[in-house]
N, C-alpha and C positions, 0 to 999 in steps of 0.2 A: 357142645350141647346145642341142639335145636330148640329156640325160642316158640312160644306156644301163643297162638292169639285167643284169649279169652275175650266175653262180652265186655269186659272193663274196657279192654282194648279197641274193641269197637266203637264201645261207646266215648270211650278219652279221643280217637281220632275221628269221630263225628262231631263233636267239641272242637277241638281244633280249626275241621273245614269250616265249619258253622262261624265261626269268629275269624276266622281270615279274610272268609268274604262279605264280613258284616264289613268290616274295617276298609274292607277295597269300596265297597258301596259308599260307605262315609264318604272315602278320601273322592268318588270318582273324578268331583269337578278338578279335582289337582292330577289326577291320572290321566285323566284322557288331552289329547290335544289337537290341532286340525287334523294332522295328518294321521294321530293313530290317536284310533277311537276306543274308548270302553272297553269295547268288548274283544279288541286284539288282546287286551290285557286278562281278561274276564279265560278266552279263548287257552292263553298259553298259560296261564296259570292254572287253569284244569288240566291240562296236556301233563304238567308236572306234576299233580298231586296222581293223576292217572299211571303214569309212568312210576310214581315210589311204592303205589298198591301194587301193581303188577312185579316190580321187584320183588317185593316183600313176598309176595303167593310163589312167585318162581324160586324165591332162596330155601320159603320151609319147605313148600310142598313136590319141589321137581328136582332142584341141584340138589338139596337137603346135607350140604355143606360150602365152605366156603369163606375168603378171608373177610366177609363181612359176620360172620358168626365169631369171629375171632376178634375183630375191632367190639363186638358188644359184650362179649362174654367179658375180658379184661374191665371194660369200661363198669358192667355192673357189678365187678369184684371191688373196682376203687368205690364206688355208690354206697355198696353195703358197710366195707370198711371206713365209710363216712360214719357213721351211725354210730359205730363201735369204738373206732378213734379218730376223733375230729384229727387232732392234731397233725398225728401221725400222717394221714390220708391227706391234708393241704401241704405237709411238706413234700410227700410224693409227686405231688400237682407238678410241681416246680422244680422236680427233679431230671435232670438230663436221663440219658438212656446209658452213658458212661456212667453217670452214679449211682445206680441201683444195685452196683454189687457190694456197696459198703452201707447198704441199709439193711435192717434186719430182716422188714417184711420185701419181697422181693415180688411183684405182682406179672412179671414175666416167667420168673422160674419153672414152673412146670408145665408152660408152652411149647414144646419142641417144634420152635417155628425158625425157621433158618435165613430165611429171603426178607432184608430191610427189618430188623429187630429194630432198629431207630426210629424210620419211620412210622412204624406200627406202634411205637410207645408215643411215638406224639401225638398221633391219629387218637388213636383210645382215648387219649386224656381229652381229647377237643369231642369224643362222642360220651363222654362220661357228664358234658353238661348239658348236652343234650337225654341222656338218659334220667338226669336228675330233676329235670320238666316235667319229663313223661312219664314218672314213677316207675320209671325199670323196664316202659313197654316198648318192643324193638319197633310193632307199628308206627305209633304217635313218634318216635324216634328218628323214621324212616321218614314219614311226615315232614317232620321240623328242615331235616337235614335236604329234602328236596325244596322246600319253600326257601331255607337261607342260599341254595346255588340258583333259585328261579331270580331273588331280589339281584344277587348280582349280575346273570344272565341279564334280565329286563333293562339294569341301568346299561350293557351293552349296546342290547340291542336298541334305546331310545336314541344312542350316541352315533351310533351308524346312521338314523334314521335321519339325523341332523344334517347326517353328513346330504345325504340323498332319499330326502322325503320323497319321491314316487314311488319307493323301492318298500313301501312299510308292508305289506300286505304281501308280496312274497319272501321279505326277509324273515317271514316267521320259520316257513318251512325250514332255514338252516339253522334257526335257535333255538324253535320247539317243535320243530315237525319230523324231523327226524328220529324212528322209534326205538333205534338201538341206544341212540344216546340218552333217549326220555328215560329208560330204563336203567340203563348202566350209570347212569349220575343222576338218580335221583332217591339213592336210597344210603343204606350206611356203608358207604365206602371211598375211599379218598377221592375218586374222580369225580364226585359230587359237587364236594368241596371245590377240586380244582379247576371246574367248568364256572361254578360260580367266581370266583377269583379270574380266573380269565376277563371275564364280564367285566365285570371291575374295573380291571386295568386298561381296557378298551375305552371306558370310562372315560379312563384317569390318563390315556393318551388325547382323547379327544380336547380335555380340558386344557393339557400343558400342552401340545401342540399346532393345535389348530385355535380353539376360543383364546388359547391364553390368558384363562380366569382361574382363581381363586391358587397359583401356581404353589403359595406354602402348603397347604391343605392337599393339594393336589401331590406333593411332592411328596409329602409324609403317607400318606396313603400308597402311594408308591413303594415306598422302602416296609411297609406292614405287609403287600404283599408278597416281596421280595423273600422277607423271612419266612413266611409261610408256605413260600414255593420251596426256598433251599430245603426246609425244615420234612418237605411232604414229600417231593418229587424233585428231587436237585435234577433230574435232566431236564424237567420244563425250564432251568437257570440256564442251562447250555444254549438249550435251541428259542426259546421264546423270549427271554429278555432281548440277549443279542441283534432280535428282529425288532423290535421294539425299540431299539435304541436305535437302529435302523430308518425306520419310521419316523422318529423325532427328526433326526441328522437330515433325514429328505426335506423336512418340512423347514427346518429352522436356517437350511444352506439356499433355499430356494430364493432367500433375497440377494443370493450371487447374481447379477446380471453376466456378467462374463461366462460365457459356456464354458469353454477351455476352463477356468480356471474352476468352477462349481465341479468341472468334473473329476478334476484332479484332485481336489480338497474331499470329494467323497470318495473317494478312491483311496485314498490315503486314510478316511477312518475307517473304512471299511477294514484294512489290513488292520488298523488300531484294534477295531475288534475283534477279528479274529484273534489277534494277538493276545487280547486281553482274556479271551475265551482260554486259549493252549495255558495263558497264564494261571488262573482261577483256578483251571481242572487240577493241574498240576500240585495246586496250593492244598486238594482233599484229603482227608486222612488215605495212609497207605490202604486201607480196608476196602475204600470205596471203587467201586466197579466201572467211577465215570473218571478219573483220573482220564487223562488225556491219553497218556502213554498204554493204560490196560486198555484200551475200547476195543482194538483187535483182540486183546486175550478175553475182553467180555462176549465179544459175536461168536468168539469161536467155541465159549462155554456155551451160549443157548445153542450153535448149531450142535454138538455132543446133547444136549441131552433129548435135541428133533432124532435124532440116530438111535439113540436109548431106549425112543418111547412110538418105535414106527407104528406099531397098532393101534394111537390112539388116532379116534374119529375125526377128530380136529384139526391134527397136525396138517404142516406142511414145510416146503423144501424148496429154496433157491434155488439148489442145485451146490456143489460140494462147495464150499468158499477155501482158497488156500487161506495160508497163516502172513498175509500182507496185504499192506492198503490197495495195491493195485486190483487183488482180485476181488475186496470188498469192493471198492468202485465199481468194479463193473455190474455188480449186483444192484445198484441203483433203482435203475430203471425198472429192476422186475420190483424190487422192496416197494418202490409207488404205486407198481402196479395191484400188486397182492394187499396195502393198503386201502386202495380206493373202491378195486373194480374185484378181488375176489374175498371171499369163496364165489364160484362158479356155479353154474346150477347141479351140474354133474356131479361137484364136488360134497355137498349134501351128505352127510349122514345120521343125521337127525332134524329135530324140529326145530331148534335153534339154529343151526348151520343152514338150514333153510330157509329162515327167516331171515336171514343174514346174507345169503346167496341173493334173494329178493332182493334186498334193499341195496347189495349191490349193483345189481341187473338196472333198477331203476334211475341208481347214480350217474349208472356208464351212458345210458339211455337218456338221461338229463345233460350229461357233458356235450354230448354228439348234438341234441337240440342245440344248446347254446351257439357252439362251435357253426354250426351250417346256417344259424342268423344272424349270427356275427360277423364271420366270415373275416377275412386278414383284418378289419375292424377289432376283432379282440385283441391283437399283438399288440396293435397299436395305442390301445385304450389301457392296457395294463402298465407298458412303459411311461403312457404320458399322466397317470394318473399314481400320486404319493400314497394312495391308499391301496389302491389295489396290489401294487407292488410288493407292500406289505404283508397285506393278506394270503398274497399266493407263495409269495418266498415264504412262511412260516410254513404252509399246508404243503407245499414240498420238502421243505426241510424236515418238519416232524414225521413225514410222512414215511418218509428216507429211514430215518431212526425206526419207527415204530413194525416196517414190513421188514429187517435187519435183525429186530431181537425179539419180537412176539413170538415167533416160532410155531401157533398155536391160533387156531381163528377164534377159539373164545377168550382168550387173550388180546388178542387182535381188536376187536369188538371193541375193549374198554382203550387200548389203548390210542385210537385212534380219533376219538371223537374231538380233538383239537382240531387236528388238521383238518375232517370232515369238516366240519364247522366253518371255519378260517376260508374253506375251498370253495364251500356255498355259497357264502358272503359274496365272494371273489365274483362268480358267474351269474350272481341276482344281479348285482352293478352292474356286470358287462351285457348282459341281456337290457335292461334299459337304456344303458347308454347305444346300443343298435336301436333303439327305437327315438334316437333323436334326444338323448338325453341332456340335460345341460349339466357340466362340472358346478361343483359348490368352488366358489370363488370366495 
């Protein structure tokens, strides 16, 4: 069922704006700092409430379906069932997605939703308290759920900023100026969530690896989002932790003086982690699709159902993948590509895929800037710098996965805005560092 926006609704998220940026006015003298003033903040926190309206208008009035109509609909089943039975409805709260078939009220059951039934019950219950703010309204809902991913985004992007204060003023464009992802996480749907959580962790790298302050606090915070990621999206556990602990290992090995030997000791956890990776997957219920062992039988599921579904507008195609890693490897290179740099313009067949074709066009067109000011300068700066290293190994990595099983550019779209993210980051720094930059020491 399509949510309806009435004047309440209006009026509840005119309420809302109105007191978010009463409260950013209060705080400004604690928000702004030398190098990123007021109004970056002022700036990108419009960008997001801008980005969850325009969701919200594109979900009732243009998709006019969608798994965000399905994360609110469940969530205002549990709301109303509050009302009727407390009890009942908080022992739900706290109920796994394995134990709802020994409860009487079953509030999945007549979903015939087939793709992550787990995750979708834990999403729900996390949009059910935000629906319980809002009195039921998916706007104000929409609202909340894009302000709680901007507080984690922002504390990101402060953390970078640390890293390389010259960089404030165009590192907006990779964490709020980008429009597909202003849109596709800023409204009620898991990659909201998981853009903000990102942020976070960006955080909470900066703390534990570089400042080396507040490390308990720091640590625990860690593992909250850890369960949140396996709990939401277990492949951002595959590809983004592992880089992340990547990241620490660069920074905390670098007091090896000894070349030879720092490189051998990262070389050896790097296999640790890989290891540890084949390990975990391995460890998931048979059901799950990231098991180690199925990830060939899962690409070769989304490419059947690219074949199934050739007449949709969206689609697209690697080209045939056999049934072995060798020939998924070779697809690499195109999966990066169709992540970053397509849809093409050609490719287009609607107003979305066009606006998408755009904002790829302008990517690829932003890469080439960099690249031709940089010049063999970038190889150099990406290796000798522990962050950058980071940044671009996760935005190729995720990127690899996400051009591999989206299948689908409007698929694609949501699923990409990590790696986008992660990749902008990557070439704001290398763009200054060509202009005489100094490393944060």
């Amino acid at each position: 069922m399509i949510p309806t926006i009435g004047l309440l609704d209006v009026c509840l998220g005119i309420l809302v704006l109105l007191t978010t940026y009463f409260i950013a006015f209060r705080l400004k003298d604690k928000i702004s700092s030398p190098t990123i003033p007021f109004n970056y903040f002022l700036l990108s926190l419009s960008s997001k409430f801008i980005g969850a309206i325009i969701f919200v208008l594109l979900s009732i009035f243009y998709y006019k379906s969608g798994d965000t109509f399905l994360y609110f609909e469940i969530a205002e089943e549990l709301r109303n069932h509050l009302f009727t039975n407390f009890s009942e409805t908080v022992h739900l709260l706290i109920t796994p997605y394995d134990g709802l078939e020994k409860l009487a009220y079953h509030p999945l059951q007549v979903y015939h939703y087939h793709i992550e039934r787990s995750t979708t019950w834990v999403f729900s219950r996390i949009v059910f308290f935000f629906n319980l703010i809002s009195f039921g309204s998916y706007l104000v809902s929409s609202l909340l759920m894009g302000l709680v991913s901007f507080l984690g985004l922002w504390l990101g992007y402060k953390s970078i900023n640390h890293l390389y204060p010259t960089t404030s003023k165009l590192m907006l464009i990779p964490f709020f100026g980008i429009p597909t992802a202003l849109i596709w996480s800023s409204g009620i749907l898991k990659d909201t969530l998981l853009m903000g959580i990102i942020g976070w962790l960006l955080f909470i790298g900066v703390q534990l690896f570089i400042k080396k302050k507040a490390m308990i606090l720091s640590s625990l915070s860690f593992i909250v989002c850890l369960l949140l990621l396996i709990s939401l999206k277990p492949i951002l556990v595959i590809t983004f932790i592992p880089c992340f602990i990547f990241w620490g290992m660069l920074h905390f090995t670098s007091v090896i003086k000894n070349i030879n030997q720092r490189f051998f000791f990262r070389l050896g956890f790097v296999t640790l982690i890989f290891t540890s990776i084949v390990t975990i997957s391995n460890q998931l219920p048979e059901t799950s699709k990231y098991k180690f062992d199925k990830l060939t039988l899962t690409l070769i599921t989304y490419q059947l159902d690219h074949s199934r579904n050739k007449g949709a507008n969206t689609n697209y195609s690697l080209g045939a993948i056999k049934y072995n890693n060798l020939s998924i490897a070779k697809k690499i290179p195109k999966a990066i590509n169709v992540t970053f740099f397509r849809p093409y313009l050609w490719e287009s067949k609607n107003l979305p895929s066009l606006f998408a074709a755009l904002e790829s066009l302008a990517l690829l067109l932003s890469v080439i800037f960099v690249l031709l000011k940089t010049k063999l300068s970038f190889f150099k700066n990406v290796f000798s710098d522990k962050n950058m290293l980071f940044f671009f190994s996760f935005a190729i990595f995720y990127a690899t996965i996400s051009g591999l099983t989206a299948y689908n550019f409007g698929a694609l779209s949501r699923f990409k805005i990590p790696a986008v993210l992660f990749l902008g980051i990557g070439f704001v720094i290398s763009l200054k560092k060509g202009k005489n930059y100094t490393l944060f020491k």
